[in-house]
N, C-alpha and C positions, 0 to 999 in steps of 0.2 A: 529562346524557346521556353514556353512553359513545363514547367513538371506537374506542376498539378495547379487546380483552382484553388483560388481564397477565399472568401466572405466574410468579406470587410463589416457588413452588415449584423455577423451574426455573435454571439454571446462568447461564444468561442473563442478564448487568445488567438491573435494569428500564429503565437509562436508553436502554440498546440496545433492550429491547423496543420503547420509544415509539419511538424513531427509525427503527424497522424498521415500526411497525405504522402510523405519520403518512405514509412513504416508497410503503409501498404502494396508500394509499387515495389518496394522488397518483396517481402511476404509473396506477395504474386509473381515474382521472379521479372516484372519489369524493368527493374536496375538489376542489372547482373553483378556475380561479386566482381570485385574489381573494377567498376566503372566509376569513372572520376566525375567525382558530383562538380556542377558550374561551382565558381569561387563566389566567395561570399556578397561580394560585388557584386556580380554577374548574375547569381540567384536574385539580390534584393533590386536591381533594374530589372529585372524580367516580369517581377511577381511583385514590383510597387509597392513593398516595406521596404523599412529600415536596413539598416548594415548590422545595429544592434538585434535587431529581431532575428538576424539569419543565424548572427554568433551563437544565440539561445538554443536557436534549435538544433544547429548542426553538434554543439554542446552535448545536447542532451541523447541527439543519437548516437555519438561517439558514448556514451554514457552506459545509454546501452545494447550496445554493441553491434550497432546499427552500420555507423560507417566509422572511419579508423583515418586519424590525422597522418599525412607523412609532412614532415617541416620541410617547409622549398617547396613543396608536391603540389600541397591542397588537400584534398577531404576523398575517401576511398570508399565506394560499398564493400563492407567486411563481409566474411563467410562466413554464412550461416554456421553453427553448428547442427551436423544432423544427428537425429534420434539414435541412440544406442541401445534401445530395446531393453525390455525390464527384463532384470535379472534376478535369480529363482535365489531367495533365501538362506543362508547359507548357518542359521544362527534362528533357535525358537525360542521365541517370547511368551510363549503362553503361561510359563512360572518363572520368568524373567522377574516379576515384580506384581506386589500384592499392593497394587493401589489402595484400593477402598483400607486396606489396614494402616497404608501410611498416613492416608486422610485422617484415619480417627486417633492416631497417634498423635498428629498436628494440632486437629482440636481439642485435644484434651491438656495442652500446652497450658501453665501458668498463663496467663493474659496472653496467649496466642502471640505474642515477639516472638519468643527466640526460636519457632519451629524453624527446623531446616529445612529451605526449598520454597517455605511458603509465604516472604513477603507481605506477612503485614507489619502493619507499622501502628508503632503506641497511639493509645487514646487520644494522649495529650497532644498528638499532632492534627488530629480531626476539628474542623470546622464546627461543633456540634452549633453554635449557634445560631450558624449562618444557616446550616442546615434548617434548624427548627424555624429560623425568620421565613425560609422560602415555602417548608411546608405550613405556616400560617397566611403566607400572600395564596398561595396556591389552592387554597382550603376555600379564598372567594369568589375563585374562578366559577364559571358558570357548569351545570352539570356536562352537560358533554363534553367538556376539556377533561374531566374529569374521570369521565366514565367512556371514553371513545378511544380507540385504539391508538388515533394518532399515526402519523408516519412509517414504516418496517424500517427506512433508512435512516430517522430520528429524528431528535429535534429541530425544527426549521432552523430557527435564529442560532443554534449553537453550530451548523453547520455551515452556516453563513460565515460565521465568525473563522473559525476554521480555515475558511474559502480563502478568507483576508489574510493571515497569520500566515499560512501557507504561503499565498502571494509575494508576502513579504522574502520568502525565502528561496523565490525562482520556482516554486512549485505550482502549476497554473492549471486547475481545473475548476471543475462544475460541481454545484453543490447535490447535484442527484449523481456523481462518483464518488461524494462522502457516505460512507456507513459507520453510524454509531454503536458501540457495540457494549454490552452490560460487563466488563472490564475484559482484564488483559487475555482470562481466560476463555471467553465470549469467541475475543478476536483469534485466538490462539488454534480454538476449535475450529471455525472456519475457515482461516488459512490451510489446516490439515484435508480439509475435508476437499479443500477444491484444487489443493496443490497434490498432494499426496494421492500413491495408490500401493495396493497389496503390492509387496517384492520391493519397494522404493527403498533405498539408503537416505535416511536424513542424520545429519550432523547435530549433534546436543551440548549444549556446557554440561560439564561433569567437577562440581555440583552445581544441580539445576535445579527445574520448577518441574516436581513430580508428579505435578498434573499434566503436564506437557506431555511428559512420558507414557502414561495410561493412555492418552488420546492416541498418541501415534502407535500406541501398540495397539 
């Protein structure tokens, strides 16, 4: 019996198909916890991939926390965890910490190394002249490369690249689920913003990156 359809046809890893199509008959509560998913045989004859493709995916939802291996068993739908409800603060931040003062503390650092927290890294590690090679190619590019906004999720061909590189390392998506982001702190701020909410508990290295801090405060 099938569990879900494929589409051999489409851009889409198969391995990504199952993980996407085992993820939402969860979600939906179609596989109940504890129902014993077909073996990995019996998936890949039903649904016409490989044995390897099944290993990937059931992999990846034991991963996360999708379904749950018992050795001798076979493969398990795991229980959900449910919501525990946000919980009211117990701790104010609001003179916790005086960001904007640590910023200008930082940059006012001998050559900006050795501030604490804030990771940058000496001159003499910068590319400067690959840099300048690419904003001279870049300089003949036609006006609207130039002047045109471009992409929100970034540069094509570097995402591309990405796509591959990632590939290489079992990680199987689309280049419109890559987001480029103007560095770590870019990325940092968006993850907070769409993970996070008022009353959340997050975990921080201590010492850390005291941008991070101000954001989630």
């Amino acid at each position: 019996m099938n569990l879900i359809t494929l589409d051999k046809t489409s851009e889409t890893p198969l391995t990504e198909q199952i993980v996407q199509g085992v993820q939402r008959l969860i979600e939906n509560r179609a596989l109940r916890s504890g129902t014993r998913m077909p073996s990995i045989r019996g998936f890949g004859v039903a649904h016409g991939v490989s044995r390897f493709t099944v290993v990937q995916a059931y992999d990846r939802l034991v991963a996360g926390a999708f379904l749950e291996s018992r050795p001798g068993s076979g493969f398990y739908v795991k229980a959900q965890r449910k919501s525990l409800g946000r919980a009211t603060p117990s701790i104010k931040l609001d003179k916790a910490m005086d960001v904007l003062w640590l910023l200008r503390h930082a940059l006012n650092q001998p050559g900006r190394v050795h501030a604490p927290g804030a990771g940058w890294l000496p001159h003499d590690w910068m590319d400067s002249g690959g840099i300048q090679k690419s904003l001279r190619a870049m300089a003949q590019k036609n006006a609207e490369y130039l002047t045109g906004y471009g992409s929100p999720q970034g540069y094509l061909l570097l995402r591309q690249i990405l796509q591959q590189r990632l590939g290489e390392l079992n990680i199987y998506l689309q280049t419109e689920q890559l987001l480029l982001t103007n560095g770590a702190t870019h990325a940092l701020d968006l993850v907070a913003r769409y993970y996070v909410r008022p009353g959340d508990t997050v975990f921080v290295d201590d010492p850390g990156y005291f941008i991070l801090y101000g954001a989630l405060k």
